[in-house]
N, C-alpha and C positions, 0 to 999 in steps of 0.2 A: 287153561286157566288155573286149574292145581297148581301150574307150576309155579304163579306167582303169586300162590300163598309162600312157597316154600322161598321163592327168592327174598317177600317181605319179612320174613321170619329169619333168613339168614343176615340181613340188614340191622333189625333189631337185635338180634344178640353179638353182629359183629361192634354194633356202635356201643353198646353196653361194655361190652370188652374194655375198647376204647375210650369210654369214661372211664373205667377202673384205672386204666392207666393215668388218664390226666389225674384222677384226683390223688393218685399216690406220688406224683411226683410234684404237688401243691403241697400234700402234707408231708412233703421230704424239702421244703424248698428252704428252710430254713439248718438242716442237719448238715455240718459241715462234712466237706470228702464227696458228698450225694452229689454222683451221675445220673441224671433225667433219661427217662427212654422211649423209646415211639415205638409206634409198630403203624404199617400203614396197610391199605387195603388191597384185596387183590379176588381175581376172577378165580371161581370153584372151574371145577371142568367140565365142559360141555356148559358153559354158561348159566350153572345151576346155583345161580345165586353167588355171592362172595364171604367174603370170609378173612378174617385178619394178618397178616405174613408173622413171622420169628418181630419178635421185639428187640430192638437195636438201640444200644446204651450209647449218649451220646459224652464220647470222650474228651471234647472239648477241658478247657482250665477252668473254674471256676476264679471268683475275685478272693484278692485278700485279703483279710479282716485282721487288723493288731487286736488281740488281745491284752497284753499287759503279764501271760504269763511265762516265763521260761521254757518251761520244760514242753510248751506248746511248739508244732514247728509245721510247715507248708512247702510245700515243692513248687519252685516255677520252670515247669518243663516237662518232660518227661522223664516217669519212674511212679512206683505207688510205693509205700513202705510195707516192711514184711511184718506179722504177726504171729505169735504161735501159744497155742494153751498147752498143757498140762501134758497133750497125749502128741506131743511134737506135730499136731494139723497145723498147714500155714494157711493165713489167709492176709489178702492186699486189699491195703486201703489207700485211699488220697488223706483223710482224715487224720491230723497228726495233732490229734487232742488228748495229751499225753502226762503223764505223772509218773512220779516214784510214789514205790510203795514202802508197807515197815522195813520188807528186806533191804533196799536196796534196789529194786531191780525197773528199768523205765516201762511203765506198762500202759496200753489203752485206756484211757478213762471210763469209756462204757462196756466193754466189756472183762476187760482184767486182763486178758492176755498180753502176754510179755514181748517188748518191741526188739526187734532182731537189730544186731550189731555185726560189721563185717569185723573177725578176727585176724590176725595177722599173717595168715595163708589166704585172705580174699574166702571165705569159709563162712557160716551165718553160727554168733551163737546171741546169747539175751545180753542185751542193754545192760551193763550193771557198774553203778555207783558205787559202791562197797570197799572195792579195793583205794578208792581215791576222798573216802571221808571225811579222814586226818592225815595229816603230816607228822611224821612219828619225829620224836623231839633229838633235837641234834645241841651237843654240850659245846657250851663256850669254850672259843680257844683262844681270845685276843680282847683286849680292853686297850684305846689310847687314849693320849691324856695330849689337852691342850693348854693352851693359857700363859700366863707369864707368874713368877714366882718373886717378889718383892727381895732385894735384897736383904732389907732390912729387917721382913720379918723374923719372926721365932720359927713359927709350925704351918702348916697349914695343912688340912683335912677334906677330901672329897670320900664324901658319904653317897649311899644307894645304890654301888655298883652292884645290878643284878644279874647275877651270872647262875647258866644252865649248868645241870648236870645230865650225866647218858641217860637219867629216865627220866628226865623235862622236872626235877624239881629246881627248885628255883632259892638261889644263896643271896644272900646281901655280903657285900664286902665292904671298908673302910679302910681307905689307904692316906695315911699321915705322915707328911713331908715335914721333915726336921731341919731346921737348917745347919748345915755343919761348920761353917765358914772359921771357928774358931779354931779348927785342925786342918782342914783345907779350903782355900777361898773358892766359891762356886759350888761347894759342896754341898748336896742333900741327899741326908739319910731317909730312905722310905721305908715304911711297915705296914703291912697289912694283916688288918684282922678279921673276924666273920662273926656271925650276930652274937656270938656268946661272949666278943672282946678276944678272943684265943688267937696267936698271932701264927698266921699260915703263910708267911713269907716275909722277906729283907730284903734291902738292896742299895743301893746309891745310886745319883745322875749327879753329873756336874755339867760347870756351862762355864763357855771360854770369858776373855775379858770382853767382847762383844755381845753377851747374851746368850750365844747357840749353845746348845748341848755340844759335849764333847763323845769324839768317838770311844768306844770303849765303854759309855756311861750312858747310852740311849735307851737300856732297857733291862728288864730284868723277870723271869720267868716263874709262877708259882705252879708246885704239884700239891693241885687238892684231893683230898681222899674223902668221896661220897659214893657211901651204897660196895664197900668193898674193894671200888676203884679207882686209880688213879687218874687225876687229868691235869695236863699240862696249859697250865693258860699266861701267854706274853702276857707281859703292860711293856708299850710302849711308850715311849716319852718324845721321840720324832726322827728326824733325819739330824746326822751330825754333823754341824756347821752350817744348819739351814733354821730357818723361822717357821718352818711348818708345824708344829707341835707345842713342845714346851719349851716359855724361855726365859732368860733371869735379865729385864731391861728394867737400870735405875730408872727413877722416878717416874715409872708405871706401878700402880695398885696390884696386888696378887689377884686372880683370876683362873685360875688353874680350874679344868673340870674334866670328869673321867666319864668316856661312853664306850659301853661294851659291844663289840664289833659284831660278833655272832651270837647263834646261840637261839635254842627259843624250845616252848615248851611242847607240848601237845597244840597243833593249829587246827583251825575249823573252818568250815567251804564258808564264804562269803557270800557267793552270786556265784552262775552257772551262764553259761549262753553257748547257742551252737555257732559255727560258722557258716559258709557259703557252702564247706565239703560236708557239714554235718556231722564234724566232730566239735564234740562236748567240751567248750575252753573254761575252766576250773579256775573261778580265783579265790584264795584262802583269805583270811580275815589276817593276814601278814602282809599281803600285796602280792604274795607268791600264787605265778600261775602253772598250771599243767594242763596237760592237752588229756582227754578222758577220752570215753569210747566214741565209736562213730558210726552214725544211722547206716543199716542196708538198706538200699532202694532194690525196686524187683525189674525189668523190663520183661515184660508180656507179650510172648509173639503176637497176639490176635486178642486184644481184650475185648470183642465181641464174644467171645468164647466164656469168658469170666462170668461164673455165677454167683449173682446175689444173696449173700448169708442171710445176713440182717444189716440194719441201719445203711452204711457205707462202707461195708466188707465183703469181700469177695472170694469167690472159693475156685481154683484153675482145677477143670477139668480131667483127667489122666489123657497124659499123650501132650498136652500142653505145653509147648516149651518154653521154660519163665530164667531168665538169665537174672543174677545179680552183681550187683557193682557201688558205687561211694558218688555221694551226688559232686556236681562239677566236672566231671569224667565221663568221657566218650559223649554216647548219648544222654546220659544222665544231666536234669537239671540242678538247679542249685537249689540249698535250704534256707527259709529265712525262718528265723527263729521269733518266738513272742508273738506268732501268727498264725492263723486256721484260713485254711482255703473252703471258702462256703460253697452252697452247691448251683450248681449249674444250671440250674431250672429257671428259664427264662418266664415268669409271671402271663407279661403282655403275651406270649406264644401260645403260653396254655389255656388262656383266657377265649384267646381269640379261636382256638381249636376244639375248644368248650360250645364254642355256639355251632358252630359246623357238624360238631356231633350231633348237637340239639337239632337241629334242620335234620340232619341224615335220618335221625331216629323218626322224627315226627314225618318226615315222607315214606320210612318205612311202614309206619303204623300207617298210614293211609293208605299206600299202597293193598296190605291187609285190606281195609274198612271197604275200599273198592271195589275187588277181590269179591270182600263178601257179601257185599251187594248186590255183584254180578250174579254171584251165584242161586241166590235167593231169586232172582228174576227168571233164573234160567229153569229154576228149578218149580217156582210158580205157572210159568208158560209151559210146562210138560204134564201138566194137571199134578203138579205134587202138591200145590195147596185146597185143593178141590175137597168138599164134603161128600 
């Protein structure tokens, strides 16, 4: 009969257990990345009661939830993302609720640590923005000019031409079309000047009895001198003997207008997003894009093995053998970006396995109350309650 004090009392602390568990993966059911975990029962030896087995995470996908932010991102498939703090510890999570920091560098939201990037040996080093901030400023080398140029007129002037220099400052140019006609017919004299009026180039275009520019007079080349150096920037006036460009047709109005072809100053990131493989597609406030770094996924021989840090992070064992790779690839799933993968804790299961404990518990306690009833009885009938 002792014994089934000890089997009731192993009952009670195994379903105890077991509430601890469900109510930790109720107050995790909302933490994104959060893997749910069971542990189930099992016989002691020699049928002395039971006792609860290893607790078993259950690996399953969670669903996916848009957030709305970028640099947030979700796996559908297999892979965890790699994380590392300060003193090079990696730890794996499904949780890709993630930001840049002042540095530069993409890190976990709740904890800080720095999200792992595969470099270009397939190698893991940090996420980092830094080098793809700006776009360093590249100096104009072409302006063309379109429109048609009035016979009749005198002059004509296209102002605003803003043209780079190699350290992204920025010139205004003014080029004035003369007409020459009184020394050769189709003939126009150009000049260009820059904001102070100072005249930093000359040249001519002429145009056949048809209108078209003629060859020989299609363009003309300015060397500006900013910041100690030289730069050579075309104006083009079109093709010769074509209408693409500039052209002198009687009885059309003057029209002429100049857009400068390249060129641009210091650029700044616009918007960010990842792709499928989980590289960082870059687009600048120009429209220019570039490809940035790209997420390392981890693949975990046995993530039953994987300990629980905190939150939705996990720590691999020694001896564990954890492979990395680029989502999209091999086993690896893909990334969708501007999404968190919530956690996998199914409510209606826990609920339901909540009352079951409550039974379990409450026929262990009686078992107990039975128990010691018996005992009292047994113990009464041997004259132990006798005066």
């Amino acid at each position: 009969m002792l014994q089934a004090l000890y089997n009731g009392l192993s009952g009670l602390l195994g379903f105890s257990k077991d509430l601890d568990n469900i109510g930790n993966n109720i107050s995790n059911m909302n933490t994104p990345g959060y893997r749910g975990s069971s542990a189930f029962f099992e016989n002691n030896v020699d049928n002395e009661g039971s006792g609860l087995s290893k607790e078993f995470t259950n690996t399953s996908e969670g669903d996916l939830e848009q957030t709305g932010t970028d640099t947030d991102a979700a796996i559908q498939g297999q892979g965890m993302f790699v994380l590392r703090d300060q003193n090079g510890t990696q730890y794996y999570t499904r949780s890709g609720h993630f930001q840049f920091n002042a540095d530069g560098y993409l890190v976990d939201d709740n904890s800080g640590y720095n999200v792992a990037a595969l470099n270009a040996s397939g190698g893991l080093t940090d996420f980092s923005i830094t080098p793809y901030q700006t776009l360093p400023p590249v100096a104009t080398t072409a302006v063309k000019f379109t429109g048609n140029l009035a016979p009749g007129d005198t002059s004509q002037k296209v102002t605003g031409l803003q043209v780079y220099d190699a350290s992204g400052g920025v010139h205004s140019l003014t080029a004035t079309l003369t007409n020459n006609k009184a020394v050769t017919t189709g003939s126009w004299l150009v000049s260009v000047t820059d904001e102070s009026g100072a005249v930093v180039g000359s040249g001519e275009i002429r145009f056949d009895p048809s209108g078209a520019i003629t060859a020989g007079y299609t363009s003309m080349t300015l060397h500006l001198a900013y910041n100690g150096s030289t730069q050579a920037v075309a104006l083009s006036f079109g093709t010769a003997g074509a209408f693409n460009g500039t052209t002198q047709i009687n009885g059309a109005a003057s029209s002429i207008g100049g857009k400068v072809a390249d060129g641009h100053g210091v650029i700044g990131i616009s918007s960010y997003a990842y792709d499928d493989a989980g590289n960082l597609q870059i687009t600048y406030t120009d429209g220019e894009t570039k490809q940035g770094p790209q997420l390392a996924l981890a693949d975990v021989a046995d993530e039953q093995q994987l300990q629980l840090h905190e939150g939705a992070m996990y720590v691999a064992p020694p001896g564990l053998s954890v492979n990395y790779g680029k989502a999209s690839d091999a086993k690896f799933g893909s990334i969708t970006g501007g999404s968190l993968e919530s956690s996998n804790v199914d409510l209606t299961t826990e609920l339901t396995q909540m009352i079951i404990v409550q039974r379990g518990y409450q026929a262990s306690s009686r078992v107990l109350t039975v128990t010691d009833a018996m005992l009292q009885q047994l113990y009464s009938a041997t004259g132990g309650g006798g005066g």
